[in-house]
matplotlib code that plots the C-alpha trace (Angstrom):
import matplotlib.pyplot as plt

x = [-69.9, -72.3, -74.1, -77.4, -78.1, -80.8, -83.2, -86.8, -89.3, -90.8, -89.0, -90.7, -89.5, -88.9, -88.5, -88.9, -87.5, -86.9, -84.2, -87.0, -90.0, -87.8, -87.4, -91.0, -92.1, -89.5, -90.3, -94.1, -93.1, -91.1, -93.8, -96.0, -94.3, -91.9, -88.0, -86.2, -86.5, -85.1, -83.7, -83.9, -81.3, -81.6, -85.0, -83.0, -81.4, -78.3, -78.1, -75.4, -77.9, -80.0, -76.8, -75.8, -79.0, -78.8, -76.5, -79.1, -82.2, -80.2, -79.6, -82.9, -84.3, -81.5, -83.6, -84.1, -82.2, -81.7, -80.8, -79.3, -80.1, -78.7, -79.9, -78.9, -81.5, -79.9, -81.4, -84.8, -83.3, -83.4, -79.2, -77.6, -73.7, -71.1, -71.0, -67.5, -70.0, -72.8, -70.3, -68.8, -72.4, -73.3, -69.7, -70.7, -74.0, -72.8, -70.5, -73.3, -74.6, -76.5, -77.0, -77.1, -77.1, -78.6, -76.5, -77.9, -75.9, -75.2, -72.9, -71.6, -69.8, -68.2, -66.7, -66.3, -62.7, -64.4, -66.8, -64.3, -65.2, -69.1, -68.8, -67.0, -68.4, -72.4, -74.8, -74.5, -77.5, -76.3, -79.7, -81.8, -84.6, -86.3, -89.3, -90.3, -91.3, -89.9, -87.3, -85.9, -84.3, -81.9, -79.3, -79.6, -79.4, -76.4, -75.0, -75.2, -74.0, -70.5, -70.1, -70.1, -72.3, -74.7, -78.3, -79.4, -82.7, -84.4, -87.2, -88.8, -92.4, -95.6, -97.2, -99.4, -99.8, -97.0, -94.4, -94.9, -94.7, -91.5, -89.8, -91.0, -89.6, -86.5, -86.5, -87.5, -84.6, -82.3, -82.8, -79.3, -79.1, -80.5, -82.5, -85.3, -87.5, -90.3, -92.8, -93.9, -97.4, -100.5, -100.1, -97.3, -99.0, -98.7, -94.9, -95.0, -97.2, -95.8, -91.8, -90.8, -92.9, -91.0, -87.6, -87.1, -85.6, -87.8, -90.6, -91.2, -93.9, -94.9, -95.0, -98.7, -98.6, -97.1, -96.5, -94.7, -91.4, -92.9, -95.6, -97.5, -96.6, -98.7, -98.1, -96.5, -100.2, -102.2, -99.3, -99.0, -103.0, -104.3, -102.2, -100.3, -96.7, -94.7, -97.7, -98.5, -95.4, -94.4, -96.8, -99.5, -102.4, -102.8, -106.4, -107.3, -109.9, -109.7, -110.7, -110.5, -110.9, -109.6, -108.4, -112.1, -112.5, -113.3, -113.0, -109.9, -110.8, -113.4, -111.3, -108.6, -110.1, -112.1, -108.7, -107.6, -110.7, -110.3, -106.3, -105.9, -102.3, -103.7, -103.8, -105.9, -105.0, -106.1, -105.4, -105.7, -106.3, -107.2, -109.7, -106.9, -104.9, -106.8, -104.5, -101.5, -103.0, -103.8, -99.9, -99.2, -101.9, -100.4, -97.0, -97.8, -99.5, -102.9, -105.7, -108.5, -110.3, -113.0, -113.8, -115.5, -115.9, -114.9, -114.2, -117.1, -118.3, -114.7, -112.8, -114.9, -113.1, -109.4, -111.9, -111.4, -114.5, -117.6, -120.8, -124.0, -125.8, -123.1, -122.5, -126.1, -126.2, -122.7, -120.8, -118.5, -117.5, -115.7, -112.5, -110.7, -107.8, -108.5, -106.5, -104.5, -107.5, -109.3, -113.1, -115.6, -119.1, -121.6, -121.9, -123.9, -127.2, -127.4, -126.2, -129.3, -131.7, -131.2, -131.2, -135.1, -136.4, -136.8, -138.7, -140.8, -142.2, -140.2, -142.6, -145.4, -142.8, -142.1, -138.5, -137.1, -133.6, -131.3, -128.2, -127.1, -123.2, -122.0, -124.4, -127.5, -127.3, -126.7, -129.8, -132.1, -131.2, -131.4, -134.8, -136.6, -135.4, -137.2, -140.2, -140.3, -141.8, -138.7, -138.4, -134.9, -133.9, -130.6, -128.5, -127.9, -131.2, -129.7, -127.9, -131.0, -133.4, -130.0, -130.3, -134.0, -134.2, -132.2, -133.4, -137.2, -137.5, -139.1, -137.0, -138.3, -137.0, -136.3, -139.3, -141.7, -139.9, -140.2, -144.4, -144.7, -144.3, -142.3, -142.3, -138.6, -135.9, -132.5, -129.8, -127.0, -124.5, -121.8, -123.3, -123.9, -120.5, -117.5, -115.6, -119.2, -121.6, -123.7, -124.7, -127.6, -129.5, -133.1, -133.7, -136.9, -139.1, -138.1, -140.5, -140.2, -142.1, -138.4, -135.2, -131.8, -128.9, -125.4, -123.4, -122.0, -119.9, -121.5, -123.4, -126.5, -126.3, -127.9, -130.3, -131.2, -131.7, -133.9, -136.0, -136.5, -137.7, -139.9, -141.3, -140.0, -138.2, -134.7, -132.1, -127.7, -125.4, -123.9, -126.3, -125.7, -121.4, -121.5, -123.7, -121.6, -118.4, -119.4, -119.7, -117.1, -114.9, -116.7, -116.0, -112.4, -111.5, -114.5, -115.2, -118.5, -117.9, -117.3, -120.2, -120.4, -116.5, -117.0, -119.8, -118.2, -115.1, -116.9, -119.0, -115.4, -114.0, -116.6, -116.4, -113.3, -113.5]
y = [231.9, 230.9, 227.8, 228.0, 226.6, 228.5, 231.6, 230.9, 232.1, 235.3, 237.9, 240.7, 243.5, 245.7, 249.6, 251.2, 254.5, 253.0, 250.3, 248.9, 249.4, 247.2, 244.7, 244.4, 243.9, 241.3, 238.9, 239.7, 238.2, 235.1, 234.0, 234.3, 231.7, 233.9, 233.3, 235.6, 239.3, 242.3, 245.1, 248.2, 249.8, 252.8, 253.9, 254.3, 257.4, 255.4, 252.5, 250.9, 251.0, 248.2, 246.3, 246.3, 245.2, 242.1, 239.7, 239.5, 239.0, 236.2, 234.6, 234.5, 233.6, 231.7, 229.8, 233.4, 235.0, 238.6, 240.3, 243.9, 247.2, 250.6, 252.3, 255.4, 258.4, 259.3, 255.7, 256.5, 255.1, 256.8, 256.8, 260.1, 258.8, 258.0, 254.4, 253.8, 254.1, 252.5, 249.7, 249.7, 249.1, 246.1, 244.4, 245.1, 243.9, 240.4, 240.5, 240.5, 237.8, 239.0, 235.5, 238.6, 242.0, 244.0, 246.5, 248.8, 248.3, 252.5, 251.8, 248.6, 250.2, 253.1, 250.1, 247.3, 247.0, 247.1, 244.0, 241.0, 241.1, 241.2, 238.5, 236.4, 236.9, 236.7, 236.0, 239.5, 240.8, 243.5, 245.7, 247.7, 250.0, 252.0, 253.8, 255.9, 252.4, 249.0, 249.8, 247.1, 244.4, 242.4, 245.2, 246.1, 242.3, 242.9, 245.8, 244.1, 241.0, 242.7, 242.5, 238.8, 238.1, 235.8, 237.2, 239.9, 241.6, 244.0, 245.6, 248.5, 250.1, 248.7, 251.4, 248.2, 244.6, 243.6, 245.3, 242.3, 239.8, 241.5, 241.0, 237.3, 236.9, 237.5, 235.3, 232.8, 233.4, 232.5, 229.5, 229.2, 232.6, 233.8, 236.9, 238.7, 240.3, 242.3, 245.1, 247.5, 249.6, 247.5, 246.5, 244.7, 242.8, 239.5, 239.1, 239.2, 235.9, 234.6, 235.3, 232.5, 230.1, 231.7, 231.2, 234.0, 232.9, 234.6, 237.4, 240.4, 241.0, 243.7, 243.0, 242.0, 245.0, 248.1, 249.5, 247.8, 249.3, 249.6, 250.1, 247.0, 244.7, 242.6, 240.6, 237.4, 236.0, 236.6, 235.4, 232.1, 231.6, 232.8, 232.5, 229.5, 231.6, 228.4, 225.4, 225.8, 224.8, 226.3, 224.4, 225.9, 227.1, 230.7, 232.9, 235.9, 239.1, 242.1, 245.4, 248.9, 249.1, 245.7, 246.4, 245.7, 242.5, 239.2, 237.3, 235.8, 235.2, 232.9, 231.3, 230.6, 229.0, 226.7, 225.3, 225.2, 222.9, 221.0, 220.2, 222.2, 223.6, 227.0, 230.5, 232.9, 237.0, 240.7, 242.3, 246.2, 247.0, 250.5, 251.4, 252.1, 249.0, 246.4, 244.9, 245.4, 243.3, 240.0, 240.9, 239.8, 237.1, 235.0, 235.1, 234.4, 232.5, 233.2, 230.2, 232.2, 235.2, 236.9, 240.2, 243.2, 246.4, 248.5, 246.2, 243.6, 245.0, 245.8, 242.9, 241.0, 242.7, 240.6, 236.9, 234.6, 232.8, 234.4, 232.2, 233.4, 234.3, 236.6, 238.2, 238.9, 240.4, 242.6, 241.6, 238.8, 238.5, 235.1, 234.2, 231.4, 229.7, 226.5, 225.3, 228.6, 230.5, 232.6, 231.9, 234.3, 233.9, 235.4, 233.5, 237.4, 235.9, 232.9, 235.1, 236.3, 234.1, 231.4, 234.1, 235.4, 232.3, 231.1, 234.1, 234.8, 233.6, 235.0, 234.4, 236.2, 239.1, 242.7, 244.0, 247.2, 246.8, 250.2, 250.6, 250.0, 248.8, 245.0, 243.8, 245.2, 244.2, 240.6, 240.8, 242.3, 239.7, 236.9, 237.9, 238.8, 235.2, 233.8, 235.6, 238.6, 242.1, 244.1, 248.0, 249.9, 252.8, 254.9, 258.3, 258.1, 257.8, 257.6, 254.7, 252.9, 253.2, 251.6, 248.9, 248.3, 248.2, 245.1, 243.2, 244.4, 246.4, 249.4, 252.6, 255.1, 258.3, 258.4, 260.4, 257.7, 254.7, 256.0, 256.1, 252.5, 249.3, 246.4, 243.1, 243.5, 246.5, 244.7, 247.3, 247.0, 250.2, 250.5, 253.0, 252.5, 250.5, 250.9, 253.0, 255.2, 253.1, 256.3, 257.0, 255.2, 255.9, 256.3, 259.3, 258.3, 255.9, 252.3, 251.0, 247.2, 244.7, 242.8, 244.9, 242.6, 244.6, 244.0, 245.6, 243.0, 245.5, 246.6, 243.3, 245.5, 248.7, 252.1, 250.9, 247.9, 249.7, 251.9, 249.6, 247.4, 250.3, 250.6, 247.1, 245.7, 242.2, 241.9, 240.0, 241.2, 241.3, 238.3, 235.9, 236.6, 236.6, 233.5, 232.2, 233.6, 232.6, 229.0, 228.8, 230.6, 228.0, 225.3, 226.7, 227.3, 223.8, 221.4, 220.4, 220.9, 224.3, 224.2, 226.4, 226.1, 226.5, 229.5, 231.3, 231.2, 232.9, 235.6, 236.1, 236.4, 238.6, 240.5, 241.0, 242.0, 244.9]
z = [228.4, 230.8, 230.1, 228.4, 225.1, 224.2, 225.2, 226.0, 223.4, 225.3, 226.7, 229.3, 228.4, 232.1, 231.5, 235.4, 236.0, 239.9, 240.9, 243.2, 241.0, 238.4, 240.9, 242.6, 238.9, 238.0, 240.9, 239.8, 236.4, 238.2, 240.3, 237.7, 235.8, 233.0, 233.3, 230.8, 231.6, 229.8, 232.6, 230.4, 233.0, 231.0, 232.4, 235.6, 236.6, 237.3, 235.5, 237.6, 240.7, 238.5, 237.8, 241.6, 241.8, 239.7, 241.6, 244.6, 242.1, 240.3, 243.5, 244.9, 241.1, 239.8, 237.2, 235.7, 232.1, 232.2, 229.2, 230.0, 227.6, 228.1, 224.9, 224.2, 223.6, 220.5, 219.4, 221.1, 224.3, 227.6, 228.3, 227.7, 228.3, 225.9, 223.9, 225.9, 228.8, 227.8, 227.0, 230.7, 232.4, 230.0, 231.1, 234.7, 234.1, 232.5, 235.8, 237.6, 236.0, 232.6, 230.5, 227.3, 226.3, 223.8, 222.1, 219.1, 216.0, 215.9, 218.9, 218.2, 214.5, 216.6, 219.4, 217.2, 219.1, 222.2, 221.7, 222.6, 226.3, 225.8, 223.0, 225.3, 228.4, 227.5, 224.3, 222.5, 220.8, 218.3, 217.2, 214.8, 215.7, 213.1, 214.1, 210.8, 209.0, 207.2, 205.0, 202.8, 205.3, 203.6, 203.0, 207.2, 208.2, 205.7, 207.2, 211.4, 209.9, 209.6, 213.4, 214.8, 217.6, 219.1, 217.4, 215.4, 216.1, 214.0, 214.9, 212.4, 212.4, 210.8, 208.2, 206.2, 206.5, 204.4, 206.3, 208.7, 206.0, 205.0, 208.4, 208.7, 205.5, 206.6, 209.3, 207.1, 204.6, 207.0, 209.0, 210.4, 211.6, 215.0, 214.5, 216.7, 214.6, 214.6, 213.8, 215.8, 215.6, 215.6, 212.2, 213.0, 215.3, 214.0, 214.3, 217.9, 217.9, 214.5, 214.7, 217.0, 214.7, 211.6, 212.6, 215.2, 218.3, 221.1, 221.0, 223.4, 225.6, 228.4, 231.8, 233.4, 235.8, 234.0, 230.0, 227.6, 226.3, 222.9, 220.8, 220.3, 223.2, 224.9, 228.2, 228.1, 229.2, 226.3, 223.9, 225.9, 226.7, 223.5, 220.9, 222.4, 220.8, 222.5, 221.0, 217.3, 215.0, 211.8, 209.9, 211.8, 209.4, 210.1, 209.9, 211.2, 211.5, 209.2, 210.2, 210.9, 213.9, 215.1, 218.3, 219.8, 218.5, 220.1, 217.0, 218.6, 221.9, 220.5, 217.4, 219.1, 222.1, 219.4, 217.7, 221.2, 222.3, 218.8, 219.5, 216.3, 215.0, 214.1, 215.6, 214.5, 214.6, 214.5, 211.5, 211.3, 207.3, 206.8, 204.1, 201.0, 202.1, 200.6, 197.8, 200.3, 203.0, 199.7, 199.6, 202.8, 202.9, 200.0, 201.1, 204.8, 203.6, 205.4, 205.2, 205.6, 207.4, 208.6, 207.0, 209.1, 208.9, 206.5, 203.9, 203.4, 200.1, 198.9, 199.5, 196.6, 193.6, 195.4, 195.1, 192.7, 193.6, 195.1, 196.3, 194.8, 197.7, 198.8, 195.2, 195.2, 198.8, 197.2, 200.6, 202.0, 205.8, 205.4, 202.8, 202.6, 199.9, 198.6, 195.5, 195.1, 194.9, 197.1, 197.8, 199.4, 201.2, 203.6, 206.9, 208.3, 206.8, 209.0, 211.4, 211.1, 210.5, 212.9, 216.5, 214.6, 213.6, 217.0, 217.9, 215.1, 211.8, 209.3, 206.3, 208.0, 209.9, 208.8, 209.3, 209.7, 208.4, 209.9, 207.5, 204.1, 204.5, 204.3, 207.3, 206.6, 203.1, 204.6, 206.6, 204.2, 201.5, 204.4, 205.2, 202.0, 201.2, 204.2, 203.1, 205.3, 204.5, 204.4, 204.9, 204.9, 206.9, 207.2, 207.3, 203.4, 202.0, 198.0, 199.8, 201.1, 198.2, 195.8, 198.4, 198.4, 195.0, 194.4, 197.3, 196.6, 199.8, 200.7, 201.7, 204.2, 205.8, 209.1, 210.2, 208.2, 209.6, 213.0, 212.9, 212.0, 213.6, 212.6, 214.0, 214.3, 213.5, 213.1, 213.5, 211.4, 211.7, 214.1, 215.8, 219.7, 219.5, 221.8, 222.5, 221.0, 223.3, 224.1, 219.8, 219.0, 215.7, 217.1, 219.1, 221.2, 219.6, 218.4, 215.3, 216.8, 218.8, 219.2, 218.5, 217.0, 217.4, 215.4, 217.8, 220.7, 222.2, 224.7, 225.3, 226.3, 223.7, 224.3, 221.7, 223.6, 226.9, 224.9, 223.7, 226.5, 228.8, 225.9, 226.5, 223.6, 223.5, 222.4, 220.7, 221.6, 219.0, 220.1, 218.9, 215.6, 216.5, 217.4, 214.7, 211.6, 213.7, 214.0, 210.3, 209.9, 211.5, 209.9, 206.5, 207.6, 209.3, 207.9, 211.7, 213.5, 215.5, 219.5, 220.2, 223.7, 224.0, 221.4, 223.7, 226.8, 225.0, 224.1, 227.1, 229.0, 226.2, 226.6, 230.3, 230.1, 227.5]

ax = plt.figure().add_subplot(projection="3d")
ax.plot(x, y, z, "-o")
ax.set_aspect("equal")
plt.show()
């Protein structure tokens, strides 16, 4: 057995259909700091050309792991040999010098007398794929256990967020084991940042340059720079966005850097929740257990019937963007209002203003309470009219069509739909005209919307979306951490996030 007491905590997963694409990608990974590879020498053609290939990268990287896989198609690999075979090239690859190998437990039960010279010649990895969903995992843990070797890994597909709970559960049940595991699909995003905290012996990523090997991989850089996989412990409180969809987010980009700048043991992480997954998502959240979150669209209205505690300004706007637990229970507010407020009030008077509030979802019901309570004049505007008049009646504003709306003029129109947001920045809810004198738009990504473009060729001032971002996220944090927020840290996160979307 070669000697190596343990594996780093990120793999990079290598699938190159060339011997010297593999390579040229490898030593990109090395000199970029990563030293535990996976050759995937079943993307090759001829997966013995990667393991004669081996010995000559090991010498000129010899502080470099390399963990050989052949999988086999019938196991949504690329090898289309027998399992004696496939057997044969992961001995010569540990002759070559292959620290492990990963074998798939559907070939390992039809060799299990043809094991002994992998088990004691390298760190065998005997593993599960399943790529329908996340069955129940204790009976398959159950099932691979049956065949001794180094580490288990199990790796299933994400449908809802407690299909990642389940597989960190599992890791957690068993602290003495060594198991991989993880979920694939965005969903189960969170066990490639939260695995190695919860037991799991290393995570995968995909390589800087080229495609990840499976759904949901990210490079090795993002796991190490912004969720710090190999820096918060287990006892790390956890947070994250909720969203649908979540993928766009900067939320955290600018969290994380804050607990970062704060020397905080916390990570914070996208969540995709789809509309109907709700209850399944306070599933995951108490087992996790999550700390707290903020919540986006589509669920800012709906997520109040899972609170056990809801603050009155936000049950009267009907909508919560921030939750967190405190004494077993969860707690819900409205950080959007401030979000609000504060970016205007520098501008204008809001006693003496008249607002044009565009939408009637979470936000804009945020704004329009914020600003009636400042004292503005507030008039509501949107595609559902039934929807806007319900809204203006409870927060005593006036609804208009969008033909009246567009005749007047407001001293501001705060836009609160998604509309004009990526990947749909060229929608934008006025067709010529904008009713303002200064024009606040919800939407931060883009920075500059069509809307904003619009209105400044018009000669009216503006206000981006991510004024009022940062605002609600600096409370956010506040509310989640009871520290003053790092705003200056927290703005120059996003600004970057932002230009590199």
């Amino acid at each position: 057995m070669p000697a190596q007491p343990t594996l780093p905590k990120i793999c990079i997963a290598l699938g190159l259909n060339t011997v010297e694409k593999l390579m040229a990608h490898a030593r990109s990974e090395v000199e970029s700091g990563e030293k535990f590879l996976e050759f995937r020498l079943d993307y090759l053609p001829h997966p013995m050309d990667g393991v004669k290939a081996l010995p000559r990268f090991l010498a000129e990287n010899p502080e470099c792991t390399v963990l050989a896989t052949v999988r086999r198609h019938q196991n949504h690999g690329k090898f289309d040999g027998s399992i004696p075979e496939q057997i044969r090239i992961l001995e010569a690859a540990v002759e070559a010098g292959a620290v492990a190998v990963d074998l798939e437990i559907e070939s390992a039960e039809n060799a299990t007398d043809k094991l002994e010279t992998l088990r004691n010649g390298c760190k065998l990895v005997i593993s599960y794929h399943n790529f329908e969903g996340t069955p129940s995992i204790e009976p398959v843990f159950k099932r691979m256990a049956k065949i001794p070797a180094y580490a288990y890994k199990i790796v299933t597909t994400a449908k809802k967020p407690s299909d990642a709970q389940k597989m960190l559960a599992l890791a957690k049940a068993h602290p003495r084991e060594k198991l991989i595991v993880l979920a694939m699909g965005e969903p189960g995003f969170s066990t490639r940042v939260l695995a190695p905290a919860f037991g799991g012996l290393y995570t995968y990523a995909a390589p800087n340059a080229a495609e990840g090997t499976a759904s949901g991989q990210v490079s090795a850089r993002m796991l190490r720079h912004l969720y710090r996989v190999d820096k918060f412990t287990k006892a790390a409180k956890i947070y994250g966005v909720v969203a649908d969809p979540v993928r766009h987010s900067i939320s955290p980009n600018v969290h994380n850097r804050a607990f970062q700048s704060k020397r905080m043991d916390a990570v914070y992480l996208p969540f995709l929740v789809h509309g109907n997954q709700l209850k399944d998502f306070f599933v995951m959240a108490d087992a996790m257990p999550l700390s707290g979150a903020s919540i986006t669209i589509p669920h800012k209205q709906k997520v109040i019937r899972y609170l056990d505690t809801v603050e009155p300004l936000a049950k009267r706007i009907g909508a919560v963007n921030t939750i967190w637990k405190k004494a077993g229970k969860w707690r819900g507010t409205n950080t959007d209002a401030e979000g609000v407020t504060v970016p205007l009030a520098k501008r204008l008077k809001l006693g003496k203003s008249t607002a044009l509030i565009v939408g009637n979802g979470g936000a804009a019901r945020g704004a329009a309470f914020a600003l009636a309570d400042a004292g503005a004049k507030v008039s509501l505007v949107g595609r559902n009219l039934d929807r806007v008049r319900a809204l203006a009646r409870i927060c005593n504003g006036e609804p208009l069509s969008r033909e009246v709306a567009s005749t007047r003029m407001f001293d501001v129109v705060v836009h609160c739909t998604p509309m004009g947001m990526w990947p749909h920045a060229d929608e934008c809810f006025f067709d010529d005209r904008i009713p303002g004198k200064l024009v606040f738009d919800m939407v931060y990504n883009p920075r500059e919307t069509k809307l904003l473009k619009m209105a400044k060729d018009q000669g009216a001032e503006t206000i981006d979306g991510l004024a009022m971002f940062l605002e609600q996220a600096a409370r956010q944090f506040e509310i989640f951490t009871g520290e003053t927020a790092p705003r200056a840290v927290m703005e120059k996160a996003a600004i970057e996030s932002l230009a590199g979307h």
